[in-house]
DRENMILUM-345371 format. One line per field, with one value per atom (N, C-alpha, C): atom name; residue number from 1; x, y, z. Coordinates in pm, whole numbers. Each point is the difference from the previous one (the first is absolute). Layout:
N
atome CA/...
num NUM/...
east X/...
north Y/...
up Z/...
This chain:
92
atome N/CA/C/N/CA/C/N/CA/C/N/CA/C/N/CA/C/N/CA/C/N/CA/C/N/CA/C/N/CA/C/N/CA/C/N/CA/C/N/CA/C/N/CA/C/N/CA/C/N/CA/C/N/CA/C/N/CA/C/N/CA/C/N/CA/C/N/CA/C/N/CA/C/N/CA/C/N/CA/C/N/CA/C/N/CA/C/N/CA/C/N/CA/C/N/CA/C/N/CA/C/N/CA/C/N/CA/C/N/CA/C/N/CA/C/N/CA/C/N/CA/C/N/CA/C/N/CA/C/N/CA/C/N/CA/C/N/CA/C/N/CA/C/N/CA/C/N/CA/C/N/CA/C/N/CA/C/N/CA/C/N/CA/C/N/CA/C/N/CA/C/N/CA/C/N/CA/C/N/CA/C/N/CA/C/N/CA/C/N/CA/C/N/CA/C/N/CA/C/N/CA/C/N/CA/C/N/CA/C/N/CA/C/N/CA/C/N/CA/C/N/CA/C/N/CA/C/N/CA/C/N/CA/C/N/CA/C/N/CA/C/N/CA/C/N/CA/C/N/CA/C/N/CA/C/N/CA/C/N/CA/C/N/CA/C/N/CA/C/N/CA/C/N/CA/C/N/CA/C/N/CA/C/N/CA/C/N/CA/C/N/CA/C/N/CA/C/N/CA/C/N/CA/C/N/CA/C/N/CA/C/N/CA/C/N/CA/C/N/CA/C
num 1/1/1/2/2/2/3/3/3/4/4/4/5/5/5/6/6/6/7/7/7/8/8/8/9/9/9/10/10/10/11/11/11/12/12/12/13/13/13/14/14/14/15/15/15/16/16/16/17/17/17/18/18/18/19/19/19/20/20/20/21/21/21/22/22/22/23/23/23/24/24/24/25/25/25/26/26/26/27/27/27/28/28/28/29/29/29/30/30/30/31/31/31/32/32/32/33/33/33/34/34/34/35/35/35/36/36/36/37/37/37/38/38/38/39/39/39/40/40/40/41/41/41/42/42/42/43/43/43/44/44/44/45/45/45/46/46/46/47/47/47/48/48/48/49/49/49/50/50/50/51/51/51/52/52/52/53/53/53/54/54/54/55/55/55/56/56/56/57/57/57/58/58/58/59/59/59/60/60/60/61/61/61/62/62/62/63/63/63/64/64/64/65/65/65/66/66/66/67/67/67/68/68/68/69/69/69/70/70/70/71/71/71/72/72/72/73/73/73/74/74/74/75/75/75/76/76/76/77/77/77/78/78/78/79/79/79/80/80/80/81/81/81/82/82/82/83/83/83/84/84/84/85/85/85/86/86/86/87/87/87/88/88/88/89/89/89/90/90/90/91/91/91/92/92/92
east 1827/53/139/12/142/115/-70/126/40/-120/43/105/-11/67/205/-23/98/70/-61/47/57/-70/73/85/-8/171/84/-48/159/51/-52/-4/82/-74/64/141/32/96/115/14/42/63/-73/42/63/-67/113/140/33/82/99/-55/85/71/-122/19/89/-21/132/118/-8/156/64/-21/10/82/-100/59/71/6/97/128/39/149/-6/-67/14/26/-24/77/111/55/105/94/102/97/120/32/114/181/-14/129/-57/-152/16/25/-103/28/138/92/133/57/-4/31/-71/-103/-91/95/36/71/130/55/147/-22/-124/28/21/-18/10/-159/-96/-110/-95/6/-67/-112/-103/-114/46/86/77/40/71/104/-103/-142/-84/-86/-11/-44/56/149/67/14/-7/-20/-87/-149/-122/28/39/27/103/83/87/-40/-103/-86/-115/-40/-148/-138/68/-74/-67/48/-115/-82/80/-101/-106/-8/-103/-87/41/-94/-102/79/-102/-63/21/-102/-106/53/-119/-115/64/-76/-88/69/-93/-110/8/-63/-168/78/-114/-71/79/-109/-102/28/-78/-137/40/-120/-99/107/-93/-114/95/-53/-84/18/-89/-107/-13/-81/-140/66/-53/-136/98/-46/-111/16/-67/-160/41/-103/-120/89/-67/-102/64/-51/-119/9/-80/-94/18/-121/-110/89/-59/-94/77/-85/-157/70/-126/-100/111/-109/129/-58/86/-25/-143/-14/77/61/105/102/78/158/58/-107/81/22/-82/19/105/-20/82/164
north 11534/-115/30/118/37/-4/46/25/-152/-97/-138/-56/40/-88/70/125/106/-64/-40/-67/-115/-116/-113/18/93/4/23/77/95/-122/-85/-137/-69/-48/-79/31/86/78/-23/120/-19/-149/-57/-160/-81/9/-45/86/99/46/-39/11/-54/-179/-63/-148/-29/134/-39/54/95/47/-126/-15/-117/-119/-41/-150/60/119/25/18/31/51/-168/-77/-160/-104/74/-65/3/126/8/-58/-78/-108/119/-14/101/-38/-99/-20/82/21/24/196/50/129/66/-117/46/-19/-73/10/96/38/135/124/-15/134/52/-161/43/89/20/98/136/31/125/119/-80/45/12/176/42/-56/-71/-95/-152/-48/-102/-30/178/-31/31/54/-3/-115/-92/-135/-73/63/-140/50/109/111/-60/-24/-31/-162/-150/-69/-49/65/-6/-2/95/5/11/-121/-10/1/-67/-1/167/145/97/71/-10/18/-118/-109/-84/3/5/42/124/100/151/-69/-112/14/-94/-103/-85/78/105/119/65/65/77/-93/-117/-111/-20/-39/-30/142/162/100/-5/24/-27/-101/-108/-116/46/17/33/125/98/134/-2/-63/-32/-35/-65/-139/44/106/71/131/72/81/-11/-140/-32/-67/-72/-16/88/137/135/23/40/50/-64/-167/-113/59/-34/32/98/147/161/-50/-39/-9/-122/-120/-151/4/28/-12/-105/-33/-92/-146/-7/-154/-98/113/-65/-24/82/25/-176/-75/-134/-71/5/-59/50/149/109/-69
up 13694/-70/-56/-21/-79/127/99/112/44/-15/29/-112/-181/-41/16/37/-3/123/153/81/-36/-64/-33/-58/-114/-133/77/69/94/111/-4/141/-77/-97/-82/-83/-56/-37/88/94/126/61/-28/78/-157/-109/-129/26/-3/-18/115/137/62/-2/-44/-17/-175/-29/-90/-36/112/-1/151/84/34/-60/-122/-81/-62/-74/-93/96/110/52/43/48/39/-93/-92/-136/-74/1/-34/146/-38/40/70/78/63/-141/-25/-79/-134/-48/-148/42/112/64/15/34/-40/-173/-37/-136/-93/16/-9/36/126/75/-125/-50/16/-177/-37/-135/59/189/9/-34/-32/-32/140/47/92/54/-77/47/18/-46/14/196/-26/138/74/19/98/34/-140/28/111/-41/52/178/25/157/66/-117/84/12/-79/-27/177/19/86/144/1/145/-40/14/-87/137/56/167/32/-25/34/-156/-94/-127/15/28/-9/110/153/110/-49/-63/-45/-89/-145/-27/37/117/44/98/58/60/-64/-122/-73/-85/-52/-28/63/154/104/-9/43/52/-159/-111/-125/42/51/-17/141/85/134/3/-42/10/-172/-70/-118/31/80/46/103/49/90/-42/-118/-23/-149/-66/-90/80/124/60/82/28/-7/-92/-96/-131/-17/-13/-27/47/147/135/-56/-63/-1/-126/-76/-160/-6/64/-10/118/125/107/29/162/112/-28/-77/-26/-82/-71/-109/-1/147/49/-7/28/62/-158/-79/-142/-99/40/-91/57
């Protein structure tokens, strides 16, 4: 039972974190990323890096997103299987 709820946190986790680093860089506005930049503040000017070519920071994290839910998905239904029995896989 522990390895099942240890599977889900880590599923779940995993897929928040990606679904909100995501909205958070899709939120910030490319004009405020530059006005950000221009204090010269090292996290600023990387905002505005990632901000600029936003097209492969966001593919990685729609990637890393999906392998989380898939391979979550997969391996929580394992676990399920080992711990309840097969009768439960379809409800679980």
């Amino acid at each position: 039972m522990l390895k099942l709820a240890i599977a889900v946190l880590i599923m779940l986790i995993g897929s928040a974190l990606c679904s909100g680093t995501e909205t958070a860089l899709l939120s910030v506005s490319i004009l405020k990323a530059r006005q950000l930049a221009q204090s010269r503040n090292p996290r600023a000017l990387a905002l505005l890096a990632i901000r600029q070519r936003i097209n492969r920071p966001i593919a990685t994290i729609v990637i890393l997103n999906n392998l989380f839910n898939i391979v979550g998905s997969i391996v929580i239904g394992r676990v399920e299987a080992d711990e309840f029995g097969e009768a439960l896989l379809g409800v679980f």
